[in-house]
N, CA, C and O atoms as a GROMACS GRO file, in nm:
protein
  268
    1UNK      N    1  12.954  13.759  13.913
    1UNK     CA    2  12.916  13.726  13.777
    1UNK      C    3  12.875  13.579  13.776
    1UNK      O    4  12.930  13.493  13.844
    2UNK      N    5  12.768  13.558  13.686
    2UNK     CA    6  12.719  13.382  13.672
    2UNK      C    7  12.784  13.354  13.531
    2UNK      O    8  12.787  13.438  13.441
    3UNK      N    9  12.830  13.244  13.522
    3UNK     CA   10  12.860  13.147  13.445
    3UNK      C   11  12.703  13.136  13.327
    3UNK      O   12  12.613  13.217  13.349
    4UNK      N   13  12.691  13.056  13.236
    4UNK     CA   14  12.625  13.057  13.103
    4UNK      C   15  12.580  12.946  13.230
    4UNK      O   16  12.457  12.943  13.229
    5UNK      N   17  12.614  12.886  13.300
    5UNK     CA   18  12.579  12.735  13.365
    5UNK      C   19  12.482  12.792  13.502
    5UNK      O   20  12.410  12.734  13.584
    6UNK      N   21  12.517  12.928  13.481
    6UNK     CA   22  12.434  12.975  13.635
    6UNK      C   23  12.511  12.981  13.745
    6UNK      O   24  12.479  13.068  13.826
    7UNK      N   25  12.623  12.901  13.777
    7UNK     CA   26  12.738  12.938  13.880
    7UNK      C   27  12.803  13.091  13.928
    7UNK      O   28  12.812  13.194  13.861
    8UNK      N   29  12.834  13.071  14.034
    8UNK     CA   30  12.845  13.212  14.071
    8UNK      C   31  13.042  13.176  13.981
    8UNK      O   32  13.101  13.070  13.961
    9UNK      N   33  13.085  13.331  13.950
    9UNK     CA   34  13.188  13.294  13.887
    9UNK      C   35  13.294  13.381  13.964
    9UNK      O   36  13.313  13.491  13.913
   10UNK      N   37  13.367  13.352  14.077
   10UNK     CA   38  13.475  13.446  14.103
   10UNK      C   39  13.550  13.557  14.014
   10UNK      O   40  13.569  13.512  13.901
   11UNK      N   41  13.587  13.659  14.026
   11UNK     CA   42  13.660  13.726  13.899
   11UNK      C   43  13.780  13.821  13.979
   11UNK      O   44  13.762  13.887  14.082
   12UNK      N   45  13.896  13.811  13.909
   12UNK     CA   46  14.006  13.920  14.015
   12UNK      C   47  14.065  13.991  13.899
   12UNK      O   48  14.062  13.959  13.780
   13UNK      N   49  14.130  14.115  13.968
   13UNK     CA   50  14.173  14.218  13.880
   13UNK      C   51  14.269  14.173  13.892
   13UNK      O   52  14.295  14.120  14.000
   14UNK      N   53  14.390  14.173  13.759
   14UNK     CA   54  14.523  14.183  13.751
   14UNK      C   55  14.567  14.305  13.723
   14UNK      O   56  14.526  14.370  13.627
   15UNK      N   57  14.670  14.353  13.819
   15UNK     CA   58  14.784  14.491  13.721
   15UNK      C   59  14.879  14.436  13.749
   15UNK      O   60  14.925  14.367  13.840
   16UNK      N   61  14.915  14.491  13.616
   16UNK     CA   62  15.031  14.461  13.517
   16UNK      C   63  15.096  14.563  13.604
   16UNK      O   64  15.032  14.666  13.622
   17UNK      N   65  15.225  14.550  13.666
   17UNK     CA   66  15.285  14.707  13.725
   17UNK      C   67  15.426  14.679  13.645
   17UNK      O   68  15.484  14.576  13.611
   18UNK      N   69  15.455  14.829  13.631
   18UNK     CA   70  15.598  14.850  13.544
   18UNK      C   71  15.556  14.875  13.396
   18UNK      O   72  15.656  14.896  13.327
   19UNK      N   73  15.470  14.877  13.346
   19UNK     CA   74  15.399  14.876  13.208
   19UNK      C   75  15.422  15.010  13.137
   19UNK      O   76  15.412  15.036  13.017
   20UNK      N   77  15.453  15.084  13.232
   20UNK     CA   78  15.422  15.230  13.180
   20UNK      C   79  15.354  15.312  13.272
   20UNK      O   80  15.322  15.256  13.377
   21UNK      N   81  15.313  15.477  13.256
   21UNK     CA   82  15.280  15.567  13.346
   21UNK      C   83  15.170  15.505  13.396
   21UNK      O   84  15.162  15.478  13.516
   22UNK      N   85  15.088  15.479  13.320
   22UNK     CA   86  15.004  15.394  13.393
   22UNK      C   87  14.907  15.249  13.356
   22UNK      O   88  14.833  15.214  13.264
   23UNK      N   89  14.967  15.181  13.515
   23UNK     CA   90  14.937  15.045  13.500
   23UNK      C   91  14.879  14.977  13.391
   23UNK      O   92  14.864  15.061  13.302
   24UNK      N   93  14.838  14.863  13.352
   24UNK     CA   94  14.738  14.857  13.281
   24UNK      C   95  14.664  14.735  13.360
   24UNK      O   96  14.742  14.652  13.406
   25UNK      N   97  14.556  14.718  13.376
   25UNK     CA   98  14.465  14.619  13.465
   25UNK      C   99  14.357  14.541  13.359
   25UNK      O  100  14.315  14.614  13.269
   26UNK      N  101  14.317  14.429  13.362
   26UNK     CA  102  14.232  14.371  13.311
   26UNK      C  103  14.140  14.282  13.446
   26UNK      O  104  14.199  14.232  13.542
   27UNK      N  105  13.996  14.276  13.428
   27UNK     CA  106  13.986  14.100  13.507
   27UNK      C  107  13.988  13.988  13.438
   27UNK      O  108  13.980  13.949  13.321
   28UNK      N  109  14.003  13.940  13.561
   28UNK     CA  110  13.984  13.762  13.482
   28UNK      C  111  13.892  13.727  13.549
   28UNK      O  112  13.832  13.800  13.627
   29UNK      N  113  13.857  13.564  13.518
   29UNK     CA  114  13.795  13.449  13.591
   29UNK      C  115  13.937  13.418  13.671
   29UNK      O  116  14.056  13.445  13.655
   30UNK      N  117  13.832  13.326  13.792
   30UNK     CA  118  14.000  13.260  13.890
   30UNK      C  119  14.027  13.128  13.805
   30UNK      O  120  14.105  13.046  13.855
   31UNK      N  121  13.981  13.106  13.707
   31UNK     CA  122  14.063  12.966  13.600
   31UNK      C  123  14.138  13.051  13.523
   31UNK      O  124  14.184  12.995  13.424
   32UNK      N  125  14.158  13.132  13.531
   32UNK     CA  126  14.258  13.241  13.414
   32UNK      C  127  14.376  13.299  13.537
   32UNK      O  128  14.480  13.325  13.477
   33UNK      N  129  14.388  13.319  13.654
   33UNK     CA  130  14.480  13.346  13.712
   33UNK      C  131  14.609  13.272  13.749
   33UNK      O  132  14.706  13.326  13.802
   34UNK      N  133  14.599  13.134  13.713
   34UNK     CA  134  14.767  13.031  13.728
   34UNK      C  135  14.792  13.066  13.602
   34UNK      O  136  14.914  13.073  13.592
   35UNK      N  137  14.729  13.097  13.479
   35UNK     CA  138  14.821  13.098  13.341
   35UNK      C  139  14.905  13.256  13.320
   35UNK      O  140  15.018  13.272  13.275
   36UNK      N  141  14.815  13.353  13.363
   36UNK     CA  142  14.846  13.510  13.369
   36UNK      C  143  14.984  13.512  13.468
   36UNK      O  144  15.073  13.592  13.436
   37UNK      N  145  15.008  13.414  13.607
   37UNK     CA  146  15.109  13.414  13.668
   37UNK      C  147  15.198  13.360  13.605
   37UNK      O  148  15.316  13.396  13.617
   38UNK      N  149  15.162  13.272  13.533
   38UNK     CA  150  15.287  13.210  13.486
   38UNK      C  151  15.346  13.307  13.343
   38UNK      O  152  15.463  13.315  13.305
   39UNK      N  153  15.213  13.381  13.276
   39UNK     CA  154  15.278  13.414  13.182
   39UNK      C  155  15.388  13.585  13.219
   39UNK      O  156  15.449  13.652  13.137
   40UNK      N  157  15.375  13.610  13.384
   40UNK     CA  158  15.415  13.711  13.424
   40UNK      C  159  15.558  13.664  13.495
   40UNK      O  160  15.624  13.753  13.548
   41UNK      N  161  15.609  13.528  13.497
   41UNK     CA  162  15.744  13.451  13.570
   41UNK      C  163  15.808  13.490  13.464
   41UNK      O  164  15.903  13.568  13.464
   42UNK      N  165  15.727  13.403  13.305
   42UNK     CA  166  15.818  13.390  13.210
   42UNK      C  167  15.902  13.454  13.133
   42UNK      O  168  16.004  13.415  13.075
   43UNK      N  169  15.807  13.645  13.141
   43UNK     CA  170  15.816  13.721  13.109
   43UNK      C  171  15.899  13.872  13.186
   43UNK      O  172  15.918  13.991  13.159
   44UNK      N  173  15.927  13.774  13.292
   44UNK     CA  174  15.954  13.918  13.428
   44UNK      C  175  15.884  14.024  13.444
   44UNK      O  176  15.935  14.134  13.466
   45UNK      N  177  15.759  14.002  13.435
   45UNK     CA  178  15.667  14.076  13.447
   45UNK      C  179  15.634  14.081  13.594
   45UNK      O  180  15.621  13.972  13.650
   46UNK      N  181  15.619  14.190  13.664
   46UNK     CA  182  15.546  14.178  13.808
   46UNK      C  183  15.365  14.234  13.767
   46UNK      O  184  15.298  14.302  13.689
   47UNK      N  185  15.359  14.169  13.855
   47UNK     CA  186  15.181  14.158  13.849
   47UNK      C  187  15.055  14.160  13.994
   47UNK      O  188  15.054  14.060  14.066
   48UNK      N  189  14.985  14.241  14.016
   48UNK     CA  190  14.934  14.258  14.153
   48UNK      C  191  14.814  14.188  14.124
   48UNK      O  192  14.755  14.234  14.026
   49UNK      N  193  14.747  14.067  14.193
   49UNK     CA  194  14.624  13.990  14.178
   49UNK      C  195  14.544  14.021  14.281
   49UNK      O  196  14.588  14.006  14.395
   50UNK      N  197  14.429  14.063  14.262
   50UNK     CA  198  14.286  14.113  14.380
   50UNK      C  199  14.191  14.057  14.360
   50UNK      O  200  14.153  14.048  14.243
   51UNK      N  201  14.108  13.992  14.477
   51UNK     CA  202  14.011  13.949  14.398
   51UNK      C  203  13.884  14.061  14.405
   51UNK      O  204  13.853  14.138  14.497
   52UNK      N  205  13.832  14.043  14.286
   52UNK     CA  206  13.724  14.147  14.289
   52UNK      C  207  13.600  14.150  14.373
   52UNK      O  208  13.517  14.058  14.367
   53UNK      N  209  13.585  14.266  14.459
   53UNK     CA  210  13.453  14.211  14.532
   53UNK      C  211  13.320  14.274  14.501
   53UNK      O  212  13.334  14.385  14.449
   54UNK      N  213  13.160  14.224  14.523
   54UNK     CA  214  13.079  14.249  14.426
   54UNK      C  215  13.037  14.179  14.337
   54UNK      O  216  13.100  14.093  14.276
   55UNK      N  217  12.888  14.221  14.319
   55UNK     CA  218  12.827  14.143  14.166
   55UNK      C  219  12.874  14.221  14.060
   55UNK      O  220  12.849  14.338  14.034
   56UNK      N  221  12.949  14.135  13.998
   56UNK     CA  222  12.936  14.187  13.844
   56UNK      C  223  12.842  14.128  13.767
   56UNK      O  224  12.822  14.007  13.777
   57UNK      N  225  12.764  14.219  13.669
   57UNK     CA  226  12.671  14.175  13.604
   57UNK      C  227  12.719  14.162  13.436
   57UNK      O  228  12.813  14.231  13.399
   58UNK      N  229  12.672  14.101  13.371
   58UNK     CA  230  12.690  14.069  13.266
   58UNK      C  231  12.693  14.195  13.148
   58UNK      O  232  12.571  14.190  13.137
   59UNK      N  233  12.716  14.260  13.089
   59UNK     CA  234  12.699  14.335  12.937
   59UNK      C  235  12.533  14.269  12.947
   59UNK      O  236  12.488  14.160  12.983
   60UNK      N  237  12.476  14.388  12.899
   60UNK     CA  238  12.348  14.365  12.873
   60UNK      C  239  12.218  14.343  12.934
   60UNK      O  240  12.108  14.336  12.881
   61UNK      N  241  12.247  14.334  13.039
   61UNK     CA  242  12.192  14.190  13.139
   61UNK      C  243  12.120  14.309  13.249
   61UNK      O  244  12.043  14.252  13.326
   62UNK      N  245  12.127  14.432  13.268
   62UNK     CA  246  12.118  14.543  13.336
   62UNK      C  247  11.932  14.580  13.314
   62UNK      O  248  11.890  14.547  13.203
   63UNK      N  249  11.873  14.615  13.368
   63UNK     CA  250  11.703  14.689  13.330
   63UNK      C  251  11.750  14.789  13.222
   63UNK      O  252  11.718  14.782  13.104
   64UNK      N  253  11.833  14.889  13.279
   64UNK     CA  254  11.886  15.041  13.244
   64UNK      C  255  11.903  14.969  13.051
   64UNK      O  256  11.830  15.015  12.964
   65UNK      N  257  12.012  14.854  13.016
   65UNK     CA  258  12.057  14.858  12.920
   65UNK      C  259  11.902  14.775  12.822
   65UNK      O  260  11.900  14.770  12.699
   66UNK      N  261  11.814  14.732  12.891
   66UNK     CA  262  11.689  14.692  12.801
   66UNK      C  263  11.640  14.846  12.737
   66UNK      O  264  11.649  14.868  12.616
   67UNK      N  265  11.614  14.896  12.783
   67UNK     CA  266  11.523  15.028  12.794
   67UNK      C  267  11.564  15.064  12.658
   67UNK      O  268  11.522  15.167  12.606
   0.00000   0.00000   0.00000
């Protein structure tokens, strides 16, 4: 994924494990992964971090989604 600045933007999946039958996962940016850890210490939350591999493309940003 690029940044509004054009930078390539790292992005990793978090799961949430213990949440329930099943997991719940979001991504982040890697500037969002020290606060999600910490908010998973504070909370006794365990949490599995991956980084995502691949272009992700933006919402919108696709040929398919002009059309």
């Amino acid at each position: 994924m690029t940044s509004s600045s054009g930078e390539v933007v790292q992005l990793y999946e978090i799961t949430y494990l213990g949440t329930g039958p099943e997991p719940e996962a979001r991504t982040v940016e890697a500037s969002e992964v020290a606060a999600v850890i910490e908010y998973a210490g504070e909370h006794g939350v365990q949490v599995l971090v991956r980084p995502r591999r691949g272009q992700v493309e933006e919402p919108g940003t696709r040929k398919e989604d002009a059309s």
